[in-house]
N, C-alpha and C positions, 0 to 999 in steps of 0.2 A: 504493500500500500504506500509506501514509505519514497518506494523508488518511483512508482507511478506520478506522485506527488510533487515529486523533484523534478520529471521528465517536462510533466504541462507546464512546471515553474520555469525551465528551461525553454521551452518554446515561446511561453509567454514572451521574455526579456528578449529573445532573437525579435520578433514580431514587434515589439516597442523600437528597439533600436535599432531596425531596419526596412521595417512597413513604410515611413513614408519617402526614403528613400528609393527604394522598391519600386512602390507607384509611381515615382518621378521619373524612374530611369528608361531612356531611350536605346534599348538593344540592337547594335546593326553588327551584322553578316559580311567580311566582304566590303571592301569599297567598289565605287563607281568604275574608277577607271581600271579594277582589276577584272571587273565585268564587261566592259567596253575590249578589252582587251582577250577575252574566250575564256574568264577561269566559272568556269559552267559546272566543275567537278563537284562531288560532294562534299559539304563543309561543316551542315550541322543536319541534323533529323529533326523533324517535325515535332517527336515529344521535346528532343531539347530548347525547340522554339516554344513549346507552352510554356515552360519555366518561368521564358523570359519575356514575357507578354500575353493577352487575348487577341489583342486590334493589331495589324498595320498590312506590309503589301512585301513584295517579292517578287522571285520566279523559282523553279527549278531546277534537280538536276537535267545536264544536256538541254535547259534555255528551254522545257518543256511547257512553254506557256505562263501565264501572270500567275502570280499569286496574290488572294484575297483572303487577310482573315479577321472573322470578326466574330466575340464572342467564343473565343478558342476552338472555334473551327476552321481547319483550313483549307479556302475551296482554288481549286486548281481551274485556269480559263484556258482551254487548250484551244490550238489556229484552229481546228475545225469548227470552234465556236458551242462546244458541249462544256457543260460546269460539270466537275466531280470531286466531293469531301473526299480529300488525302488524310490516307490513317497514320499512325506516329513513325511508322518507319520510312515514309517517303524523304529524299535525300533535298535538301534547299544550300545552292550556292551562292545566292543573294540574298540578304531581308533586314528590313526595322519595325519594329515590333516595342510593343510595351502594351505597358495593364493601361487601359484606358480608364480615365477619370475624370469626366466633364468640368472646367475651371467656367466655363459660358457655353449658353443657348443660347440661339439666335433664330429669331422666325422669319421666312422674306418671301414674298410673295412677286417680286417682280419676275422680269422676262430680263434676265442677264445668261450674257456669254462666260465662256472661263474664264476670259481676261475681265471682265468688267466685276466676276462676280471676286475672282483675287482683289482687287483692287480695294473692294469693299469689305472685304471680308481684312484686309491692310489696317482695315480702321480700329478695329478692335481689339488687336493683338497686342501687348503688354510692351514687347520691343522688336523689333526685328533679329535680334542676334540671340532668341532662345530657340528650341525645335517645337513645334505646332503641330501638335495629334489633330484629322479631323475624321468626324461620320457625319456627312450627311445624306439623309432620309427623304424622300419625298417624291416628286410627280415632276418631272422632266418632257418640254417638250421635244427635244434628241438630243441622244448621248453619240457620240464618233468615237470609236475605241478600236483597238489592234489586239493582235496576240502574236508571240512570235511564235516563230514551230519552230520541234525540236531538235537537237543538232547531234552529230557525230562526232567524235573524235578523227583526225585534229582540228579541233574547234573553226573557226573560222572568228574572223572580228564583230561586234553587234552590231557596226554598222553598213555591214554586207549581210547580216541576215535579215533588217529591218527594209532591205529591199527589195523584199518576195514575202513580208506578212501580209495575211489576208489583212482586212479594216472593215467594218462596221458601222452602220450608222443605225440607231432605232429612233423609231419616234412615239411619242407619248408613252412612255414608260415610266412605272413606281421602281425606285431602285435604291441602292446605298454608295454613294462612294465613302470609300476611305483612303488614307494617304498622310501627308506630312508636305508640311514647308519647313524647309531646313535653310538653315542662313548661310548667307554668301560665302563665310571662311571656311564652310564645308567642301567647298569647291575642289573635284579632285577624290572626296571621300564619298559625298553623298549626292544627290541633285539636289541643287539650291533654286530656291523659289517652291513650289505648289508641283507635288507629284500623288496621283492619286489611280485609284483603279475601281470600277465600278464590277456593282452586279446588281442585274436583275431581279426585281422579290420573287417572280415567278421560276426561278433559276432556268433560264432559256437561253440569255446573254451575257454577256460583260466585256472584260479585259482592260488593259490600261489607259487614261482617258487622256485622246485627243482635243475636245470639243465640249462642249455643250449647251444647252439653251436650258433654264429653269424655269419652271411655271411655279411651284408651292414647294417651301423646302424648309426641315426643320436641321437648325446646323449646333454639332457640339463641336468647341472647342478645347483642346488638354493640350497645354502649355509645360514645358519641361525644361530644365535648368541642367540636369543632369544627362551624359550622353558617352555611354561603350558601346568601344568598335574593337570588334573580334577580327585579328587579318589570315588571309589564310596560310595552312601551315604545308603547302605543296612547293617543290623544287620550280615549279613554273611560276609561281608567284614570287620567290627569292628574286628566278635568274631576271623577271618583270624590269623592263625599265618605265619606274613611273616620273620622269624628272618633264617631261611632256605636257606642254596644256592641252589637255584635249575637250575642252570647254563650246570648244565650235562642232567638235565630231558629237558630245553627248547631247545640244541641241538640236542637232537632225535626229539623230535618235528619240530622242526623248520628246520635244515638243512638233515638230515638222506636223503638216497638220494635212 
């Protein structure tokens, strides 16, 4: 009884002195430019990604399509445009992730683009040089999204495979994005400004978002101070030269519309 007593007192003091740093922290996988660059290998597992968050985005092993996960499920948007919950042993060589914890709601009912609704969405944020959890919810009148398809060894670079992903466009759809604005001195490590990836309520669509137009949308915002980056522990990523800005290549990649 004695020892039982000692063990909850023990988790207890862990949970104090480490809960709300916990919720704060921003887990990422992998930099940017060593993804830009083909390190598509396995890096961490799916259970190891619950540890270290419920919310954020990614991709797979072999660049197997977006990753979306929200409420520590993690759904996989593959190029032919089918959604499927990946179970704890699926391989992720990309991702940022944490425990999502609303710091602001926001309600908006206008008819704003990505850019207009970034902008606005600018107004709210605390400073620009923290990281920016976001989920938002609601009735879209179209979303434009991609997936890439999956790759071979020897990799290729991501912006020779962003030149044969399918693309998508829906219109009037309920759905979720989530994602992260990450600040400018991320550059290099992570994409800076507003990276996000949708799905479907209906699980029909998704993938990572190009575009959009919003009709009704409910927006949480999770704001974080705190941010580890795990790099990866492969001979390709050693021999890696990251001394390169490749800030032009991750823009055609990542925003090109």
């Amino acid at each position: 009884m004695a020892y039982k007593s000692t063990s909850l007192l023990c988790m207890l003091l862990i949970c104090l002195l480490t809960g709300c740093a916990h919720s704060d922290l921003v887990h990422q996988t992998s930099s940017i430019d060593a993804l830009l660059q083909g390190e598509y290998g396995p890096l961490i597992s799916v259970a190891q990604l619950k540890e270290q968050g419920d919310t954020g985005i990614g991709t797979f092993e072999h660049l197997d399509g977006e990753m979306l996960m929200l409420n520590g499920i993690v759904y996989q948007i593959k190029s032919d445009g089918t959604i499927h919950q990946r179970d704890n042993a699926t391989q992720i060589p990309f991702a940022t992730v944490k425990f999502f914890k609303a710091d602001q709601t926001l309600s908006i009912s206008d008819d704003l683009t990505f850019a207009q609704l970034s902008k606005q969405l600018d107004q709210h944020l605390p400073t620009e040089n923290y990281f920016h959890a976001f989920i938002i919810r609601g009735t879209f009148k179209s979303v434009k999204t991609r997936s890439v398809p999956r790759q071979t060894p020897p990799y290729p670079p991501l912006i020779e495979v962003v030149k044969v992903q399918p693309t998508w466009t829906f219109e009037n759809v309920t759905g979720r994005l989530v994602g992260f604005k990450c600040p400018t001195f991320s550059k290099g490590l992570n994409v800076p400004g507003y990276h996000l990836h949708f799905l479907r309520d209906d699980h029909s669509g998704g993938g990572h978002v190009l575009d959009f137009t919003t009709d009704e949308i409910h927006v949480q915002i999770d704001s974080s101070r705190q941010w580890q980056l795990t790099l990866p522990d492969t001979d390709f990523f050693r021999e890696m030269n990251l001394a390169k800005d490749r800030s032009k290549e991750l823009h055609k990649v990542e925003k090109d519309r």
